[in-house]
C-alpha positions in Angstrom: 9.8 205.2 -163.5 11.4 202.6 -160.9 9.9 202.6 -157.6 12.4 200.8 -156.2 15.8 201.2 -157.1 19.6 200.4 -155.6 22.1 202.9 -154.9 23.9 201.4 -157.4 21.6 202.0 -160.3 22.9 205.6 -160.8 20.5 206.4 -163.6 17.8 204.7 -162.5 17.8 207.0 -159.1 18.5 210.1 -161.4 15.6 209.9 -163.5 13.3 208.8 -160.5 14.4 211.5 -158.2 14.2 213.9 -161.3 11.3 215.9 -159.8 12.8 218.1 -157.3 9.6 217.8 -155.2 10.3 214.1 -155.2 10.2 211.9 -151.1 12.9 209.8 -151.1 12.9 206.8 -148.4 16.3 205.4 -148.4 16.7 201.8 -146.3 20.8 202.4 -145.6 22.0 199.0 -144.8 24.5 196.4 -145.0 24.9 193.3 -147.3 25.9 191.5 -144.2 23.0 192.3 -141.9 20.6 189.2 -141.6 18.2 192.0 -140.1 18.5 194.2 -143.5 18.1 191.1 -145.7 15.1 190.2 -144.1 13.3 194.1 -144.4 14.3 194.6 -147.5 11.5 192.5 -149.6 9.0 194.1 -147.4 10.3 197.7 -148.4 10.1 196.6 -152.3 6.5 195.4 -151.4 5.6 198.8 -149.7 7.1 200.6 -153.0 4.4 198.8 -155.2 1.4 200.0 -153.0 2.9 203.2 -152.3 4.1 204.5 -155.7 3.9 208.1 -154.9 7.5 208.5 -153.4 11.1 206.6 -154.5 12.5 203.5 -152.2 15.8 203.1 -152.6 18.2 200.8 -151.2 21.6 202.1 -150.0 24.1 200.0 -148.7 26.4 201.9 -146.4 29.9 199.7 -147.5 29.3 200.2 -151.3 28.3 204.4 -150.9 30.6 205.0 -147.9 30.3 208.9 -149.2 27.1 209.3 -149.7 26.0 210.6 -145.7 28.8 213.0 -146.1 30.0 212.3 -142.0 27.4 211.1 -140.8 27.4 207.7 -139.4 24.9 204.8 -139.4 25.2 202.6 -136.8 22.0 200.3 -136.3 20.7 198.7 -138.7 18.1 199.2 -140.7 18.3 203.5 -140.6 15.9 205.1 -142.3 15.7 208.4 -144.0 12.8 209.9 -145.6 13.1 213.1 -147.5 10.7 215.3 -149.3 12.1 218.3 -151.6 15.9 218.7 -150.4 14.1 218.5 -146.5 14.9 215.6 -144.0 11.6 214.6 -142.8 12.5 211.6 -140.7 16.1 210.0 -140.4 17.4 207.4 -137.6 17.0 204.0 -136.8 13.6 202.1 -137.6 12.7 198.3 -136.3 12.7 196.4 -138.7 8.7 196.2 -139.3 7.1 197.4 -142.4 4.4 198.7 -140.2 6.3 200.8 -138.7 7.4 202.7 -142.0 4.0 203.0 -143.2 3.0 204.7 -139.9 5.6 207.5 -139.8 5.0 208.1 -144.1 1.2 208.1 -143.2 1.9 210.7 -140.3 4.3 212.9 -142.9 3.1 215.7 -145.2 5.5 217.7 -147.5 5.2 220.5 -145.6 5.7 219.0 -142.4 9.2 219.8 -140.4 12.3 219.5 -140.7 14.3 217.2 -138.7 17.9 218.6 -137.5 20.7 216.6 -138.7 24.3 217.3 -140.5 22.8 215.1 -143.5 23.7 216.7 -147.0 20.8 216.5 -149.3 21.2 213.0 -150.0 18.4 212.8 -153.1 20.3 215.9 -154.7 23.3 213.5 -154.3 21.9 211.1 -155.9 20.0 212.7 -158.8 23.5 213.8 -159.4 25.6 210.5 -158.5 27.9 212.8 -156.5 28.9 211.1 -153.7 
């Protein structure tokens, strides 16, 4: 199973996210951010010691449907999810550190955040979006 996977890899995401139970921890980002360019090697990295959950890497111009109307705005945003729940979504800076400190501080039956996300790993288990 991919660890790490693009947006764009449709089937890939499907059969990784095939467990319903599955964390997701989506980078969405922007081919033009110097800033998102620079995280994302560390994020594939963090994937390989940290095979538990799926990485994938979203950018926000090629799935402009995907957040339903939610809007990103800083760059890079990250959302982790854990069985259809939003566990952690908003702006991160861009240090690796920083990821693995909010995942370590996660469990799956930790709380919900409130946000208007749709269940974006249902989304794209199912590529609809």
């Amino acid at each position: 199973m991919p660890l790490y996977v693009p947006a764009t890899d449709g089937a890939a995401l499907s059969r990784a996210l095939a467990d319903p139970d599955a964390w997701l921890v989506a980078c969405f980002c922007a081919a033009w951010c110097d800033t998102c360019a620079e995280y994302r090697p560390k994020m594939q990295a963090l994937s390989e010691t940290r095979p538990q959950h799926v990485y994938a890497w979203i950018d926000i111009e090629d799935e402009p449907d995907l957040l339903g109307e939610e809007d990103v705005e800083n760059f890079p945003t990250l959302l982790i999810q854990a069985g259809g729940r939003v566990l952690f979504y908003g702006p991160m800076l861009p240090h690796i550190g920083h990821l693995e400190r909010v995942l370590d501080s996660l469990r799956a039956d930790s709380p919900a955040v409130d946000t208007r996300l749709p269940d974006v790993a249902q989304r794209l288990r199912r590529g609809s979006f």
